[in-house]
C-alpha positions in Angstrom: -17.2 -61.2 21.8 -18.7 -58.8 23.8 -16.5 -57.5 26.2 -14.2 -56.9 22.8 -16.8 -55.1 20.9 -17.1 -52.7 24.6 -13.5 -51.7 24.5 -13.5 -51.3 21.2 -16.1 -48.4 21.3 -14.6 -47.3 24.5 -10.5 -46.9 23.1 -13.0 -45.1 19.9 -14.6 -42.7 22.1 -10.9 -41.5 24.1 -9.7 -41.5 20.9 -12.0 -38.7 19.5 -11.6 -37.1 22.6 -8.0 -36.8 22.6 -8.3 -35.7 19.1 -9.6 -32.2 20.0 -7.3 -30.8 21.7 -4.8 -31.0 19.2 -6.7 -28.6 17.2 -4.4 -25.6 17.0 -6.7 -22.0 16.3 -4.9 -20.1 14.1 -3.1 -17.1 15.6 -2.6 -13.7 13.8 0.6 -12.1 14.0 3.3 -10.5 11.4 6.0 -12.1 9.0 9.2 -10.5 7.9 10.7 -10.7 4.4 13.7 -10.2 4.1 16.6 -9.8 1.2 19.8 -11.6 0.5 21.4 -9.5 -2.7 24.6 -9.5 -4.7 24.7 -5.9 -4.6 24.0 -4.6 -1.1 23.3 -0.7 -1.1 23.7 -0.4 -4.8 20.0 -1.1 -5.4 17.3 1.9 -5.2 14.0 -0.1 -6.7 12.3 -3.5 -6.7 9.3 -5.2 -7.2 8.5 -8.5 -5.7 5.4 -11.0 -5.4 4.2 -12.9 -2.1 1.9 -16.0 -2.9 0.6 -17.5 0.2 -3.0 -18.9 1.4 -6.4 -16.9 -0.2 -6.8 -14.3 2.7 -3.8 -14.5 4.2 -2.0 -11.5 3.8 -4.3 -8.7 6.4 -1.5 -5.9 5.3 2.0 -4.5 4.9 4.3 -2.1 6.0 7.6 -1.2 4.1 10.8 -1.4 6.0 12.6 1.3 7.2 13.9 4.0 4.6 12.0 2.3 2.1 8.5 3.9 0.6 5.9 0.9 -0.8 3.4 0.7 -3.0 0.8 -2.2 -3.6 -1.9 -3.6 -4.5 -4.6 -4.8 -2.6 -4.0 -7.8 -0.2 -6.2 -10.1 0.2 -6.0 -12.4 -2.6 -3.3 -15.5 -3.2 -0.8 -13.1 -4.8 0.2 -9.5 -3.9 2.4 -8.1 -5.8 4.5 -4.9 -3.7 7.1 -2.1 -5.3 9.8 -0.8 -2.9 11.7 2.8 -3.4 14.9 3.3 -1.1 18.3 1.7 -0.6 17.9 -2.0 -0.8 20.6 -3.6 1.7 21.8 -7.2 2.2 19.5 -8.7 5.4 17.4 -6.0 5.6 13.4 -6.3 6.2 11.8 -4.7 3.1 8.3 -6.1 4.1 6.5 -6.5 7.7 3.2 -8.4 6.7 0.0 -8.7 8.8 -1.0 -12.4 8.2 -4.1 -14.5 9.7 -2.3 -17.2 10.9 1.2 -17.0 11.6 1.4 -20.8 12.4 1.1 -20.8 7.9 4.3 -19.5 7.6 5.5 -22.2 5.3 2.8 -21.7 2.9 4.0 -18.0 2.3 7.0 -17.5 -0.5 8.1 -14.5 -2.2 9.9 -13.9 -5.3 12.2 -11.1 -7.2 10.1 -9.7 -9.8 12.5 -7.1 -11.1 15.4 -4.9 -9.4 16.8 -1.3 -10.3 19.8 -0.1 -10.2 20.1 4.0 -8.4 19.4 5.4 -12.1 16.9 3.0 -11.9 18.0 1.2 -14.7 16.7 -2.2 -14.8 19.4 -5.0 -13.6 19.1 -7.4 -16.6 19.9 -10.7 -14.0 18.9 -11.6 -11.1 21.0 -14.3 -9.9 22.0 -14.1 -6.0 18.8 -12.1 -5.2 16.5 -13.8 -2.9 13.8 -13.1 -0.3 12.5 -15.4 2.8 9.6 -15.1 4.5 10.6 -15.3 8.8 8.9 -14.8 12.0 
């Protein structure tokens, strides 16, 4: 009985140290979102949300030729506004996140989409945005 209660505690003890170095630190970095829409280049204006972990979000950076506005990060929601030519596959968002290894707990959505008179597109079936390394 006592030689199985000794390896026991000793399969116990390797097993909590094995256990440690599978810890992964997390490991900030950047996150692209990018567009798939019905309407490539016929789009001047849209405003989308990001949900993702309380914190995660350290910043933004619009895409190139578009002009962004925001409000603050930090939180579990952001919500962003993009000016410019809105293109099929292009980056609209670069985000500064905390832990890049998260990346499936980020998700962003169409909010609303304008037209180049800026007139509000009244559906928004085919638009989508994923969040990629």
């Amino acid at each position: 009985m006592r030689h199985v209660f000794s390896i026991v505690a000793l399969v116990a003890v390797a097993g909590g140290l094995s256990c440690g170095r599978d810890i992964v630190a997390p490991v900030a970095g950047t996150l692209r979102v990018q567009l798939t829409t019905p309407n490539s280049g016929a789009d001047s204006a849209m405003v989308l949300t990001i949900n993702g972990p309380q914190g995660g979000i350290t910043g933004a950076t619009a895409g190139p030729g578009l002009q962004m506005f925001n409000q603050p990060v930090g939180g579990t929601v952001t919500k962003f506004a993009l000016v410019g030519q809105l293109n099929n596959g292009a980056t609209l968002l670069t985000i500064g996140v905390t832990d890049v290894g998260r990346i499936s707990q980020y998700a962003a959505s169409v909010y609303q989409v304008a037209a180049p008179d800026y007139t509000l597109r009244p559906a928004l079936a085919g638009y989508a945005l994923t969040v990629v390394r």
